[in-house]
C-alpha positions as YAML, in Angstrom:
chain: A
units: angstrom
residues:
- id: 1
  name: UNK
  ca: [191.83, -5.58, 77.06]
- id: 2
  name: UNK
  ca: [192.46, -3.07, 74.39]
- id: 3
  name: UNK
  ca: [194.52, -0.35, 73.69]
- id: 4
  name: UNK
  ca: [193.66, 3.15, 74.32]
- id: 5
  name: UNK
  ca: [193.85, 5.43, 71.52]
- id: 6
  name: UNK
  ca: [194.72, 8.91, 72.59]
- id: 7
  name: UNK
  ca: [195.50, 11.94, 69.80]
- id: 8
  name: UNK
  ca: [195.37, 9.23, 67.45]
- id: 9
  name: UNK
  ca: [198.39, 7.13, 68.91]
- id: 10
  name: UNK
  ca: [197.83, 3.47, 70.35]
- id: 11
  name: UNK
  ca: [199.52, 3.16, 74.10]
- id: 12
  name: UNK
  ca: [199.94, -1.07, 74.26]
- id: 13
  name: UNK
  ca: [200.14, -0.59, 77.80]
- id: 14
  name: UNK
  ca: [198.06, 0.97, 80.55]
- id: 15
  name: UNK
  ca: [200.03, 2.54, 83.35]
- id: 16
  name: UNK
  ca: [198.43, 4.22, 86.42]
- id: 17
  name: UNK
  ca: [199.56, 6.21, 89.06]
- id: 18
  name: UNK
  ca: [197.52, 5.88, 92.48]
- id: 19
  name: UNK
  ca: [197.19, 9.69, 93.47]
- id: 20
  name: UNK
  ca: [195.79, 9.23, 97.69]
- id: 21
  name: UNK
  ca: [194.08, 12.36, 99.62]
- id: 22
  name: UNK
  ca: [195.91, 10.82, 102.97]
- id: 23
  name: UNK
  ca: [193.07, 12.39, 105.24]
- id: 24
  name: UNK
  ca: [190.44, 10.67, 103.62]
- id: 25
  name: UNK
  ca: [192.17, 7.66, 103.62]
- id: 26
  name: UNK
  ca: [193.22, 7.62, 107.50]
- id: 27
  name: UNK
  ca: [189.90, 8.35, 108.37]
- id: 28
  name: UNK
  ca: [188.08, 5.81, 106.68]
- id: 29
  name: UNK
  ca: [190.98, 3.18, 106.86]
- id: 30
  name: UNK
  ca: [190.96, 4.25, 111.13]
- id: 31
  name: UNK
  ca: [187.18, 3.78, 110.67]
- id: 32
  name: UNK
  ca: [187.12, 0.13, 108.89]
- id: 33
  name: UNK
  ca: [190.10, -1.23, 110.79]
- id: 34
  name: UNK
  ca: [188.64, -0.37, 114.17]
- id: 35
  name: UNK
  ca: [185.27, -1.70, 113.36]
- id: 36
  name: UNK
  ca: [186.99, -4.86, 112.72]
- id: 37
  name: UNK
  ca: [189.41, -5.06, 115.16]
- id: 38
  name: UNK
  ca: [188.15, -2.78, 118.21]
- id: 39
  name: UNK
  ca: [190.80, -3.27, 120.98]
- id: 40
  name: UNK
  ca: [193.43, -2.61, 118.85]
- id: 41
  name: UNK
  ca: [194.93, 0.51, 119.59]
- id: 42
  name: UNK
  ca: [196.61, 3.52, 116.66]
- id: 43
  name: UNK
  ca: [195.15, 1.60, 114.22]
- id: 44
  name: UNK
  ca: [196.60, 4.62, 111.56]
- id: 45
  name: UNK
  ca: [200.19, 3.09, 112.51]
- id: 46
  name: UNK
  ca: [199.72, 0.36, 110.57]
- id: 47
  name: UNK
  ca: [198.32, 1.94, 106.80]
- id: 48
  name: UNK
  ca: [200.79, 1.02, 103.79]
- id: 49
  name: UNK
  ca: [199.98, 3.07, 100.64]
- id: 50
  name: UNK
  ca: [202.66, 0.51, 99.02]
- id: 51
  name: UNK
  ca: [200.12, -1.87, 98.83]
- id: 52
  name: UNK
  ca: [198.40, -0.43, 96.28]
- id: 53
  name: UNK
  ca: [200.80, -1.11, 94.02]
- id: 54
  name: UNK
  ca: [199.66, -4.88, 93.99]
- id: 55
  name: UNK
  ca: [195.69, -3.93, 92.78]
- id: 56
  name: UNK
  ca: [196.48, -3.83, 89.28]
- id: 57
  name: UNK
  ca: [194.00, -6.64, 87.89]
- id: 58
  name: UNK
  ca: [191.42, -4.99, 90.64]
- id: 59
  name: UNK
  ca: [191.68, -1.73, 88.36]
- id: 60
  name: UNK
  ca: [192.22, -3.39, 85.31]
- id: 61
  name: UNK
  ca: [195.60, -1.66, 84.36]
- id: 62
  name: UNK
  ca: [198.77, -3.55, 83.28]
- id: 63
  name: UNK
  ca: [201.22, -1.51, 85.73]
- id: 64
  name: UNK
  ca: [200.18, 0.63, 89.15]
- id: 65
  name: UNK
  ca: [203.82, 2.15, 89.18]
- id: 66
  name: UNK
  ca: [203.64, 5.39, 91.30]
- id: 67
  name: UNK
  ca: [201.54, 6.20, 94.62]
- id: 68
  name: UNK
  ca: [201.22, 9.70, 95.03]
- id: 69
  name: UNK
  ca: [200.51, 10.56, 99.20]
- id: 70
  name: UNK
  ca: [199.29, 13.67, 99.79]
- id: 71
  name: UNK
  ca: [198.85, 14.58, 103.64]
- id: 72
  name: UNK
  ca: [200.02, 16.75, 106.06]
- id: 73
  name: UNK
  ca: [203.07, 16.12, 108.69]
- id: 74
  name: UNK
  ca: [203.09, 17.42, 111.94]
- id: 75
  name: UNK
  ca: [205.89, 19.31, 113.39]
- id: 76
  name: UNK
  ca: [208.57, 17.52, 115.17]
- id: 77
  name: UNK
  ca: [208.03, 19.60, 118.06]
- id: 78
  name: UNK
  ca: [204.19, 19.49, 118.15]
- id: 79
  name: UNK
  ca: [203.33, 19.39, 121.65]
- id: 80
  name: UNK
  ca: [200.06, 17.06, 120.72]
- id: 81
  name: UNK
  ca: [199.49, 14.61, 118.18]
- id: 82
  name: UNK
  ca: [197.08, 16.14, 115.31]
- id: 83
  name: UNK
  ca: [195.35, 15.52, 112.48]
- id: 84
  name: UNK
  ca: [198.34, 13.97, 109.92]
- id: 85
  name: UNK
  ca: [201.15, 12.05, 109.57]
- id: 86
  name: UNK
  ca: [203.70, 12.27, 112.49]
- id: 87
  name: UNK
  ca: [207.12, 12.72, 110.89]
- id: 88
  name: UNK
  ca: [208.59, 8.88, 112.06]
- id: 89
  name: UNK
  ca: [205.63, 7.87, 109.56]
- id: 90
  name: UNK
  ca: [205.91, 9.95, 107.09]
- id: 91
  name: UNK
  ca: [209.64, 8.93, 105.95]
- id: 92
  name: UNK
  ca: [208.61, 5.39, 106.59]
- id: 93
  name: UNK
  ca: [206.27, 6.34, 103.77]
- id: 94
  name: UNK
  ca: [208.68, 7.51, 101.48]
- id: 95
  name: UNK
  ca: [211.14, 4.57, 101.95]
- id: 96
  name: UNK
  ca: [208.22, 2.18, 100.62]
- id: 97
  name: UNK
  ca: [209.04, 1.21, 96.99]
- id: 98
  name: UNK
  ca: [207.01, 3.50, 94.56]
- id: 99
  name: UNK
  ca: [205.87, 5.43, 97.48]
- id: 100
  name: UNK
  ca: [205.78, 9.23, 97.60]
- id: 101
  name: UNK
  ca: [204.53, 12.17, 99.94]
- id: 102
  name: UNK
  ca: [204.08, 15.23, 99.76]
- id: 103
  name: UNK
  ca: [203.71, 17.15, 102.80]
- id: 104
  name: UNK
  ca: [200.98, 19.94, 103.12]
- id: 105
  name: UNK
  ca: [201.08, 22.21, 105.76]
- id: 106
  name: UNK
  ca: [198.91, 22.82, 108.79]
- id: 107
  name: UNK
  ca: [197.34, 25.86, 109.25]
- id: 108
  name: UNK
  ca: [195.56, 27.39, 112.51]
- id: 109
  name: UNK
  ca: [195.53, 27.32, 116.04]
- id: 110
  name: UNK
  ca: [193.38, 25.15, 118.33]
- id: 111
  name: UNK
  ca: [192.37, 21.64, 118.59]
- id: 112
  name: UNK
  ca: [191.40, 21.13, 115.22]
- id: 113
  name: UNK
  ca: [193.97, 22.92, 112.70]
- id: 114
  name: UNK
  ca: [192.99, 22.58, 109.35]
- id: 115
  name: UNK
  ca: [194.99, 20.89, 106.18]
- id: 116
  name: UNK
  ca: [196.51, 23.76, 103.80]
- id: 117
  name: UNK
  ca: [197.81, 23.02, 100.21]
- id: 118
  name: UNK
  ca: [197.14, 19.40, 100.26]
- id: 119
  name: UNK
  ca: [194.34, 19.39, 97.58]
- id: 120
  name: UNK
  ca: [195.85, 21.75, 95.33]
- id: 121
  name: UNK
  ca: [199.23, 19.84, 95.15]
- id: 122
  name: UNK
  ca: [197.57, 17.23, 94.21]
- id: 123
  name: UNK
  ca: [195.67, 18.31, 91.17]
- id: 124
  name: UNK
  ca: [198.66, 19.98, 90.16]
- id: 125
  name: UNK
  ca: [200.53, 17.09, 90.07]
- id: 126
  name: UNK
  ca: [197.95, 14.69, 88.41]
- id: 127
  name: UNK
  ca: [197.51, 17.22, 85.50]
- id: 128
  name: UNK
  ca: [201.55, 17.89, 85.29]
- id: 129
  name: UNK
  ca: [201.68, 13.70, 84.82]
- id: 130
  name: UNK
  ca: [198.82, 13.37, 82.47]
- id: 131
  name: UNK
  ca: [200.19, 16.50, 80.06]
- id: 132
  name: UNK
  ca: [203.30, 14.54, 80.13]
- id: 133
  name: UNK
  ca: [202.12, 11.72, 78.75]
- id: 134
  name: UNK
  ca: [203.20, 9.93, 81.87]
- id: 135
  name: UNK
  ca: [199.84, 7.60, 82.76]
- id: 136
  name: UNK
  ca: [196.65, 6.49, 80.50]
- id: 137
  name: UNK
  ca: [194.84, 5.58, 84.17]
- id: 138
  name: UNK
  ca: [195.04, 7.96, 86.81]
- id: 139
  name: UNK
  ca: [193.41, 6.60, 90.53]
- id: 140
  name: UNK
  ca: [191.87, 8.80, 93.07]
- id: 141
  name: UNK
  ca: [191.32, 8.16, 96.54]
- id: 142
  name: UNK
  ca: [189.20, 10.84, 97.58]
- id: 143
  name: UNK
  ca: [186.01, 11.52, 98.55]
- id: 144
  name: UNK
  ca: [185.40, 15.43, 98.45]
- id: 145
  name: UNK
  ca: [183.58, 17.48, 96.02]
- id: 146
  name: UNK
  ca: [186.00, 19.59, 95.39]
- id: 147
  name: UNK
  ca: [188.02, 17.04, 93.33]
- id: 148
  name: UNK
  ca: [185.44, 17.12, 91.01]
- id: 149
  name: UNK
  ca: [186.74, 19.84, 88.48]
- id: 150
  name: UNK
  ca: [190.39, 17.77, 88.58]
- id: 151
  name: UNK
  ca: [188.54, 14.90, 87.40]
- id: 152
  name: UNK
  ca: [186.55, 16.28, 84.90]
- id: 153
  name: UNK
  ca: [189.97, 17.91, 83.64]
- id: 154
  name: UNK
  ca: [191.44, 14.75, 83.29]
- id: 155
  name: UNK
  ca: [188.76, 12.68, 81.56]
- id: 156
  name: UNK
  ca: [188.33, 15.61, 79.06]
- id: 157
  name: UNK
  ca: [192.41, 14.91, 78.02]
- id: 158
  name: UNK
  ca: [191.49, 11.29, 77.56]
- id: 159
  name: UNK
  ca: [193.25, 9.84, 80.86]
- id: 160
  name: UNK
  ca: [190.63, 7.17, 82.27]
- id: 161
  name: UNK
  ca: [189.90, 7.82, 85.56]
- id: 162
  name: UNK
  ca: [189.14, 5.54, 88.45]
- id: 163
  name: UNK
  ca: [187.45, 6.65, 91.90]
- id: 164
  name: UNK
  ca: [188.19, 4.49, 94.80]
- id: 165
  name: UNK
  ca: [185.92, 5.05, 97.55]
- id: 166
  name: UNK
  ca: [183.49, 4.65, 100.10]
- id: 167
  name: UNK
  ca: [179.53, 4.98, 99.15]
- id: 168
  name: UNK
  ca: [178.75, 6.61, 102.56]
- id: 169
  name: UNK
  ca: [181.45, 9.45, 102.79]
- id: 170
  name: UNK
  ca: [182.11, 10.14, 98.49]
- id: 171
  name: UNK
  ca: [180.23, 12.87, 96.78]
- id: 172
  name: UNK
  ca: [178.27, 11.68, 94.50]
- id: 173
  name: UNK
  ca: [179.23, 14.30, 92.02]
- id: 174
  name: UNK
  ca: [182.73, 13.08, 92.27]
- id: 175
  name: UNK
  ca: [181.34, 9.54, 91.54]
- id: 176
  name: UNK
  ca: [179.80, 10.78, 88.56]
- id: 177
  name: UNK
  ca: [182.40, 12.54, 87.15]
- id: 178
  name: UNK
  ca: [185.01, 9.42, 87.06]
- id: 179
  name: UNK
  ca: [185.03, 6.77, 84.65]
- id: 180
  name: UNK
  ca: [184.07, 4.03, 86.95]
- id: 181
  name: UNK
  ca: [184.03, 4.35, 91.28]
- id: 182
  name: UNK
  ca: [185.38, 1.15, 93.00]
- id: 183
  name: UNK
  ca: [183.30, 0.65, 96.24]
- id: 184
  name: UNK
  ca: [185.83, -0.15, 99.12]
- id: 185
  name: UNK
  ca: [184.61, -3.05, 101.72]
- id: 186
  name: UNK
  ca: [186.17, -4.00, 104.80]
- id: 187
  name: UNK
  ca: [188.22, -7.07, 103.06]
- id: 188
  name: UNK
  ca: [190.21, -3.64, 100.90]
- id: 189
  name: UNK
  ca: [191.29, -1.58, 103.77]
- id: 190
  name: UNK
  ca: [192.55, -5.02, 105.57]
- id: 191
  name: UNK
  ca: [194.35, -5.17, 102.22]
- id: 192
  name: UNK
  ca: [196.17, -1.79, 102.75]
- id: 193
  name: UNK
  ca: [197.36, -2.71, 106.12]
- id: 194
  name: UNK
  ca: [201.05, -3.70, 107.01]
- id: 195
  name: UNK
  ca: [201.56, -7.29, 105.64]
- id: 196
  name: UNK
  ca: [202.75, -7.63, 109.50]
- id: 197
  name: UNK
  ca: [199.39, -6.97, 110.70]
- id: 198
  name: UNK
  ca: [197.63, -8.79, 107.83]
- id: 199
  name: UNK
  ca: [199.34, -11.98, 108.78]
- id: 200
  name: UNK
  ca: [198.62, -11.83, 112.80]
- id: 201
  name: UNK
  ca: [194.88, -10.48, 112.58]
- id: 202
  name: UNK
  ca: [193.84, -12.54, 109.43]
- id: 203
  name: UNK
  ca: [190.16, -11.65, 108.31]
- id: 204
  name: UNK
  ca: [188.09, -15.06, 108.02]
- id: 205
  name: UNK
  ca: [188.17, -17.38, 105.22]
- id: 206
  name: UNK
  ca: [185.72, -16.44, 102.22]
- id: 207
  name: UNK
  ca: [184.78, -19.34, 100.28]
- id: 208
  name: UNK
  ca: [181.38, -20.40, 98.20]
- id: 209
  name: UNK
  ca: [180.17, -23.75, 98.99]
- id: 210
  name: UNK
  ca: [177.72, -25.86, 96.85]
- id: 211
  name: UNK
  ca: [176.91, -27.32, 100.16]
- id: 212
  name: UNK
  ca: [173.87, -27.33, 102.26]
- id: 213
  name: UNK
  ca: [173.83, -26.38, 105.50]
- id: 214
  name: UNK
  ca: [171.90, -29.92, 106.38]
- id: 215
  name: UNK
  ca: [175.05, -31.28, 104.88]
- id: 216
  name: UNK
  ca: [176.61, -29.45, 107.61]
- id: 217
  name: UNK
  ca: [175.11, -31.29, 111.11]
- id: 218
  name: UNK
  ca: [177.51, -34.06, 111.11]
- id: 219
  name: UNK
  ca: [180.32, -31.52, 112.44]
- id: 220
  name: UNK
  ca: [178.83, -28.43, 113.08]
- id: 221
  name: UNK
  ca: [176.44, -27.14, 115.65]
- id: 222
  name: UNK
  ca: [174.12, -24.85, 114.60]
- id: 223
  name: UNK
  ca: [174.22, -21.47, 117.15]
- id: 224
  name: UNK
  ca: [172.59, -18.44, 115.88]
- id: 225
  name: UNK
  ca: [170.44, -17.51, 112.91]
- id: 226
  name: UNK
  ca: [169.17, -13.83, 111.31]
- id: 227
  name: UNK
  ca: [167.09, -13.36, 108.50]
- id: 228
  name: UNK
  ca: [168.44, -11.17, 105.57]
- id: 229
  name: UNK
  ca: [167.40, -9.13, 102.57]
- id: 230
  name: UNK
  ca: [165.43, -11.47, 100.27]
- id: 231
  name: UNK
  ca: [164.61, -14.13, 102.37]
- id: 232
  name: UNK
  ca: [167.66, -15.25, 103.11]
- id: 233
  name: UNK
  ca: [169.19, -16.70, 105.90]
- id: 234
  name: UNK
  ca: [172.43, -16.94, 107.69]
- id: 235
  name: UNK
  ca: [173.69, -19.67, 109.85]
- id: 236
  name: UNK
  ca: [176.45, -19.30, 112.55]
- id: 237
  name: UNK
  ca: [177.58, -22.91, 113.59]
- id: 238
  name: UNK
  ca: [180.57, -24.13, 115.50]
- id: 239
  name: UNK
  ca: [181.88, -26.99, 114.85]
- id: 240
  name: UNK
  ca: [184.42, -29.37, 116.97]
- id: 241
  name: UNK
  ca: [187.85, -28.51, 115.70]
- id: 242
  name: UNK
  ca: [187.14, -25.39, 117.60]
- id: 243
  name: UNK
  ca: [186.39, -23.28, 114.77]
- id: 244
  name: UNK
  ca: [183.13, -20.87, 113.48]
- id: 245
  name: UNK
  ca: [181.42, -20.45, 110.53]
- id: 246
  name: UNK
  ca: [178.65, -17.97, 109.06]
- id: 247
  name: UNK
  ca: [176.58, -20.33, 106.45]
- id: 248
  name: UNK
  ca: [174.67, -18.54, 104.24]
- id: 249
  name: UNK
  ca: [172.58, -20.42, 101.44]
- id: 250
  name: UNK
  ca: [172.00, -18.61, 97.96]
- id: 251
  name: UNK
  ca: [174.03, -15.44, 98.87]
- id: 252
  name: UNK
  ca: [176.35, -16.33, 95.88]
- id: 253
  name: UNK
  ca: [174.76, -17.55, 92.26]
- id: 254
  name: UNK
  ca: [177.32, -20.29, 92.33]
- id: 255
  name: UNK
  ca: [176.70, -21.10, 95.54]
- id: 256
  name: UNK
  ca: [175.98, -20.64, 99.39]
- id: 257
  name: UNK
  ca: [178.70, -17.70, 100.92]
- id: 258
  name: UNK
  ca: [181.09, -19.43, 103.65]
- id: 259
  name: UNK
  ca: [183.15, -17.57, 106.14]
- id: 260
  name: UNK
  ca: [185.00, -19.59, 109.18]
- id: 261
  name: UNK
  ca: [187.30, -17.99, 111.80]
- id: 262
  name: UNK
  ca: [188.03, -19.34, 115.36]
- id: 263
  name: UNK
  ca: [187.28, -15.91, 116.58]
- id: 264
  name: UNK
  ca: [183.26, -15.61, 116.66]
- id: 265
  name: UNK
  ca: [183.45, -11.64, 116.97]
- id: 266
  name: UNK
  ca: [184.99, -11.14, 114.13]
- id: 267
  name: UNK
  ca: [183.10, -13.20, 112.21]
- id: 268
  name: UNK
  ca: [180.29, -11.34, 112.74]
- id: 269
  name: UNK
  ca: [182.05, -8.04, 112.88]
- id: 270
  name: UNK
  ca: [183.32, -8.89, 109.82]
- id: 271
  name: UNK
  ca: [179.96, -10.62, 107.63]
- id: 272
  name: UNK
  ca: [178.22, -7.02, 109.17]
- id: 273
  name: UNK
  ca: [180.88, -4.69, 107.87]
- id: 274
  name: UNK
  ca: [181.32, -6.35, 104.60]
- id: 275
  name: UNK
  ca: [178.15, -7.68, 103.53]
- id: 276
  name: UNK
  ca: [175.06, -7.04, 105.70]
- id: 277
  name: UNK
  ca: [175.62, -4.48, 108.16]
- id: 278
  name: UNK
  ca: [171.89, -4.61, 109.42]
- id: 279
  name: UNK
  ca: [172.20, -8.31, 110.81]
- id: 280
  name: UNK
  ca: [170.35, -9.28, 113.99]
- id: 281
  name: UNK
  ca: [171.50, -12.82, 115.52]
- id: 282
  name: UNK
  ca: [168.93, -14.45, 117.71]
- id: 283
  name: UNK
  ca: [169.25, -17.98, 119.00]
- id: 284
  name: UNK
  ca: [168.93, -20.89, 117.09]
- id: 285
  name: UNK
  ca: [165.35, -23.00, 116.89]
- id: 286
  name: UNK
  ca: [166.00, -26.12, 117.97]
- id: 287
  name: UNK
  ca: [166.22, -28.49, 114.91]
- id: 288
  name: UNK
  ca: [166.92, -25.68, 112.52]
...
């Protein structure tokens, strides 16, 4: 990795700040978790920003040292919940290392008051940092439009910017204006959950297997089948240590793509939300 030369000065190191949009994130975070995991109940209760500080190599920057949450807080004395933070999770934000928020402010009356001052802080803050000289990598979390002038901004003062997203609910004018977008799967918003939760709802095991799934018989029965994209297919067995796996050969160019949980749900909760989310399981032909 080489340096980046900016006004004619060589910065050895690449240091990003993570700047979030908290309502996008709680949304689509809400969205993957519960797809995943759909009994589980306040699903937003369990989001830590902090653990974006460990994606460095995933962005390709020597340090992530700042994340920058931008949502709003409800009122103490809110006689609902709304759309936000509540204010027990909001400091329990800003007592996570390199964590900090910044509250925005909700503004009318109804069921469905709307964010105020949320956006704006946060392009003001991402320019104040990059004038300073503060970051070569800046990282968005967003997925509306009208970040789309902030990024441009930045890119034009030679700060590299990185978009992570989702492909269904980013603008793709926002997408075009970073340097590179980051696509997030299910396995990334597991990945921003409490490290509580990660450990007692583990996602199943990824592995690629040179393997065949004939190879397979001795200890696993085969179940269900579905055809894929490409005339592929994928295999769920069971085999007698109690455990499930979805087998699918060729899915990898190293290899055949191997996922095993004991929880057969999830498995295929999980192989639809984070590789084929159009799979239909039928039965098994007998011998296959």
């Amino acid at each position: 990795m080489g340096p980046i030369v900016r006004h004619g000065a060589a910065l050895a190191t690449r240091i990003a700040y993570i700047f979030v949009d908290g309502g996008y994130v709680r949304r689509r975070f809400c969205e993957a978790i519960r797809v995943l995991f759909p009994d589980l109940q306040k699903p937003v209760e369990y989001l830590d920003p902090s653990a974006l500080l460990e994606w460095k190599d995933r962005l390709g920057v020597h340090e992530c040292r700042r994340v920058f949450y931008y949502d709003c807080v409800w009122k103490s004395d809110a006689a609902t919940p709304c759309d936000g933070l509540s204010p027990a999770q909001a400091k329990c934000f800003e007592a996570m290392h390199g964590v900090h928020v910044a509250a925005g402010r909700l503004a009318g009356k109804g069921e469905e008051p709307r964010q105020k001052g949320v956006d704006v802080q946060l392009a003001v803050d991402t320019l104040s940092h990059s004038y300073l000289r503060n970051i070569t990598d800046a990282v968005l979390m967003a997925g509306d439009s009208d970040f789309t002038p902030l990024v441009e901004a930045l890119v034009r003062q030679g700060v590299f910017v990185t978009l992570l997203c989702e492909a269904r609910h980013t603008a793709s004018d926002l997408r075009r204006a970073a340097d590179v977008a980051v696509l997030l799967r299910a396995s990334d918003w597991h990945k921003m959950a409490l490290g509580s939760f990660r450990s007692e709802n583990p996602l199943p095991h990824m592995a690629v297997s040179t393997r065949r799934v004939e190879d397979l018989m001795s200890s696993w029965q085969l179940e269900l089948a579905a055809n894929l994209d490409g005339g592929r297919t994928a295999h769920l067995l069971h085999g007698e240590s109690g455990e499930f796996q979805i087998f699918v050969p060729g899915y990898d160019p190293a290899g055949a793509l191997q996922l095993i949980s004991r929880d057969p749900g999830l498995l295929k909760r999980f192989f639809a939300a984070q590789f084929e989310p159009n799979t239909r399981w039928e039965p098994a032909a007998p011998g296959g």
